[in-house]
C-alpha positions in Angstrom: 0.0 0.0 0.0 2.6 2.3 1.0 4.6 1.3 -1.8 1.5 2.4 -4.4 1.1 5.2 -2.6 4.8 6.9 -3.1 4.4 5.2 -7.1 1.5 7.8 -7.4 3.7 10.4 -6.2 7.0 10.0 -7.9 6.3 7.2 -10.3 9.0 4.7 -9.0 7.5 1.6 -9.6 7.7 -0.6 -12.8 5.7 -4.1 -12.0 4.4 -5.8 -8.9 6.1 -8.7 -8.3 3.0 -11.2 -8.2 3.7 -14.4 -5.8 5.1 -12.5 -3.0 1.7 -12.9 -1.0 1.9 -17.0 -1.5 5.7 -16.7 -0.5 5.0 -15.2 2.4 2.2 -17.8 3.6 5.2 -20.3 2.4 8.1 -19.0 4.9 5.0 -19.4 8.0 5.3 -22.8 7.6 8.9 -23.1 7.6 11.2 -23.9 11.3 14.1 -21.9 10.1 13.8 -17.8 9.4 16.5 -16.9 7.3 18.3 -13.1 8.4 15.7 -11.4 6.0 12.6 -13.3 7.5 9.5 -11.5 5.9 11.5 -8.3 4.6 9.5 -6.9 1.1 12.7 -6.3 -0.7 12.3 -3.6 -3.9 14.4 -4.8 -7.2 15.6 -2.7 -9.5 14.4 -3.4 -13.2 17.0 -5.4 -14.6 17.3 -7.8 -12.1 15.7 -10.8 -13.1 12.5 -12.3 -11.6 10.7 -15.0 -13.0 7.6 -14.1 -15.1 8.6 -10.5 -15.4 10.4 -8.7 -17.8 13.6 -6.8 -17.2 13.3 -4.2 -20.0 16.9 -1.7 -18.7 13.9 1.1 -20.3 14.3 -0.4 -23.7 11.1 -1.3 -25.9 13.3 -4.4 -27.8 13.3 -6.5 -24.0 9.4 -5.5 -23.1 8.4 -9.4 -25.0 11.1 -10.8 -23.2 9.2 -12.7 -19.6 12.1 -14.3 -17.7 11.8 -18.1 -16.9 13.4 -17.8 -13.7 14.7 -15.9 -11.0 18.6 -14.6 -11.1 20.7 -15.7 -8.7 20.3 -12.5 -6.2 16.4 -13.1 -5.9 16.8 -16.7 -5.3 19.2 -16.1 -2.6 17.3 -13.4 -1.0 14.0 -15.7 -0.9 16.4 -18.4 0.3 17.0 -15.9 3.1 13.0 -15.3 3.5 13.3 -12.1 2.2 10.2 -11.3 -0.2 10.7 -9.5 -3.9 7.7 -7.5 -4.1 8.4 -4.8 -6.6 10.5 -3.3 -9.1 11.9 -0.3 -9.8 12.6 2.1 -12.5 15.1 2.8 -14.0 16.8 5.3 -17.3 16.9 4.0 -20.4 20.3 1.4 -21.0 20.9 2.4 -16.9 24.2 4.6 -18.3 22.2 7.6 -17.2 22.2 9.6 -13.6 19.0 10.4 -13.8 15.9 8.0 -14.0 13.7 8.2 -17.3 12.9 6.1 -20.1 10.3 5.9 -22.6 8.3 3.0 -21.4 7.8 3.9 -17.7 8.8 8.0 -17.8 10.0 10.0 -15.6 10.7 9.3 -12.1 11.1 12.5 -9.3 12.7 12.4 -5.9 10.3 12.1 -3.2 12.3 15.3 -0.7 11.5 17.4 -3.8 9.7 16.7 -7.0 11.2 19.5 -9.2 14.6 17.2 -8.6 15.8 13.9 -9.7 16.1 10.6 -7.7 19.4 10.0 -9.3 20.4 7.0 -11.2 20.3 4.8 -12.9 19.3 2.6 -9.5 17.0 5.7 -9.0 13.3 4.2 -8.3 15.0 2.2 -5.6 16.3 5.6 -4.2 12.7 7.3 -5.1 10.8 4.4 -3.6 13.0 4.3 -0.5 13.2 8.1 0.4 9.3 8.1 0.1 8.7 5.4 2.7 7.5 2.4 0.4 10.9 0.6 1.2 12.6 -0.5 3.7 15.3 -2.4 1.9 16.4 -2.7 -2.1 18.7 -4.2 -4.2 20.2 -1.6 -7.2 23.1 -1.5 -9.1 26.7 0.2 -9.7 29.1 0.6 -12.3 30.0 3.8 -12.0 27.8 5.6 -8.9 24.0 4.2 -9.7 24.1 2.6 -6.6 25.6 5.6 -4.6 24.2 9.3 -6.6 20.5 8.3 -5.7 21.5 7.3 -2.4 23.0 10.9 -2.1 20.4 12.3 -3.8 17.5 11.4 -1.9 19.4 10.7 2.1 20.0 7.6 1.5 22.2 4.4 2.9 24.0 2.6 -0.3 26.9 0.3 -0.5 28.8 -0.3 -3.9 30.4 -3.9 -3.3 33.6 -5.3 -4.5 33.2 -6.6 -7.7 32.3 -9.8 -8.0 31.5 -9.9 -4.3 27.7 -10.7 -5.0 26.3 -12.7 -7.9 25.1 -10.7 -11.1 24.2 -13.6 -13.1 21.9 -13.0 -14.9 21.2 -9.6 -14.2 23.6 -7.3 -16.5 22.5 -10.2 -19.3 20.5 -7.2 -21.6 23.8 -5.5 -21.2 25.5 -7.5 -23.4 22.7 -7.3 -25.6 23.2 -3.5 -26.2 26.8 -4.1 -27.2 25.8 -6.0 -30.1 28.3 -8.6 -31.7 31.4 -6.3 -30.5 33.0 -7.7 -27.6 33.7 -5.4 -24.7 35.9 -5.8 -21.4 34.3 -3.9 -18.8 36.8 -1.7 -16.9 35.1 -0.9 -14.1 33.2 -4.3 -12.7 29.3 -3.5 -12.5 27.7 -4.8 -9.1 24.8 -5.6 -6.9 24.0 -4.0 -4.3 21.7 -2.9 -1.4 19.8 0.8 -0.4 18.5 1.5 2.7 17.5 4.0 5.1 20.6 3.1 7.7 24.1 1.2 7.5 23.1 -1.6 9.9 20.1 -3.0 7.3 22.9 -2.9 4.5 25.2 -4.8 6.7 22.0 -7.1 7.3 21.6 -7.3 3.8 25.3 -8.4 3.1 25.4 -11.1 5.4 22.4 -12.6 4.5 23.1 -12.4 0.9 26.9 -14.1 1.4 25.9 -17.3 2.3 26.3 -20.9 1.0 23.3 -20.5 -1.2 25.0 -18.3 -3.1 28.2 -19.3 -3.6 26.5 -23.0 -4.7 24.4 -21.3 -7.1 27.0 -18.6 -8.5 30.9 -20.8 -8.3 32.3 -17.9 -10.0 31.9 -15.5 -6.7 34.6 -16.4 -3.9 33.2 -18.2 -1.1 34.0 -15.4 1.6 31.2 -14.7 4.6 30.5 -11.4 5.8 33.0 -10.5 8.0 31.2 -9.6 11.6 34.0 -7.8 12.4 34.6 -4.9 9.9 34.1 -1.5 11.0 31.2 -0.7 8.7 29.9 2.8 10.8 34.0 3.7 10.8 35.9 6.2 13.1 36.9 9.6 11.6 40.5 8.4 10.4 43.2 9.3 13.2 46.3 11.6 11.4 49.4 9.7 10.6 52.4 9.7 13.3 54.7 12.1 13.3 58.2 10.8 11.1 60.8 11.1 13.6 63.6 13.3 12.0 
């Protein structure tokens, strides 16, 4: 509800993510909660979900219903979080702000005359309004961390290669045509929120064995409990002695 409310506002929203009310009468009946136990996650457009389209804004995907989930969704139901929406996006995603011709023009929800950033900028729309709590966008190059600036926002770019992408960044590919392409800078998942503590949430939960099993290419390294994440300002070097 909250979620269709903030979508009337700032048009964030690209597709409900039909199921999500089964799979939540599904995790009630199971012993085990995962770290993401009833959570309604928000996905950003390109990331796969079975029965849905991932159209990156262009018109050429709109025919194109995925058969199943990418790795990131599976792993985040795994963890009995629940997919229940996704999120718009600019057109190819190599954009900072968030339009396209399909879905249009997405605004940011602290001010309407301004962007949400992008391209992971319906995540950061839908978010800042109040119709998230947690999402999963995208980075190559700061769509993960301009809409998290741009509307207050929590975001965490991940190492590369850190969380599965298969087969999110598929369409990708399909832009480039028959010319192969090395990407410099490694594009990643990765989550939004209102606070760092539900990002750190959202990284342990999402490197666990499930993952790794499903995706061999991605190291098999846990979260590491221990790393700072809120940080200390960074003490000055000692003095050289002369």
């Amino acid at each position: 509800g909250e979620a269709l409310e903030v979508n009337r506002e700032v048009n964030c929203v690209t597709d409900f993510i039909h199921g999500c009310e089964d799979q939540l009468q599904e995790l009630k009946k199971q012993k085990e909660k995962g770290l993401l136990y009833g959570i309604p996650i928000s996905i950003k457009d390109h990331i796969n979900c079975k029965g849905h389209i991932s159209s990156g804004g262009m018109v050429k995907f709109l025919g194109q219903v995925k058969e199943e989930d990418s790795v990131i969704v599976q792993v985040l139901k795994h963890q009995g979080g629940i997919p229940f929406v996704k999120t718009n996006i600019p057109q190819t995603m190599i954009n900072y702000d968030c339009s396209n011709l399909i879905f249009g023009q997405t605004l940011n929800p602290l001010n309407p005359q301004k962007s949400p950033g992008g391209s992971s900028g319906g995540e950061g729309a839908l978010i800042a309004g109040g119709g998230s709590i947690l999402g999963m966008g995208s980075d190559v190059a700061g769509s993960i961390r301009l809409p998290s600036s741009f509307c207050g926002l929590c975001g965490l770019k991940p190492t590369g290669n850190r969380i599965s992408s298969v087969p999110a960044a598929a369409h990708l590919a399909a832009v480039a045509g028959d010319r192969p392409f090395v990407l410099t800078v490694t594009g990643v998942l990765g989550p939004m929120a209102r606070d760092v503590d539900s990002l750190a949430l959202c990284m342990k939960a999402l490197l666990c064995q499930e993952m790794f099993q499903l995706d061999p290419t991605v190291p098999p390294i846990p979260f590491n409990d221990q790393v700072r994440l809120r940080g200390a300002p960074m003490s000055p070097p000692a003095q050289q002695q002369s």
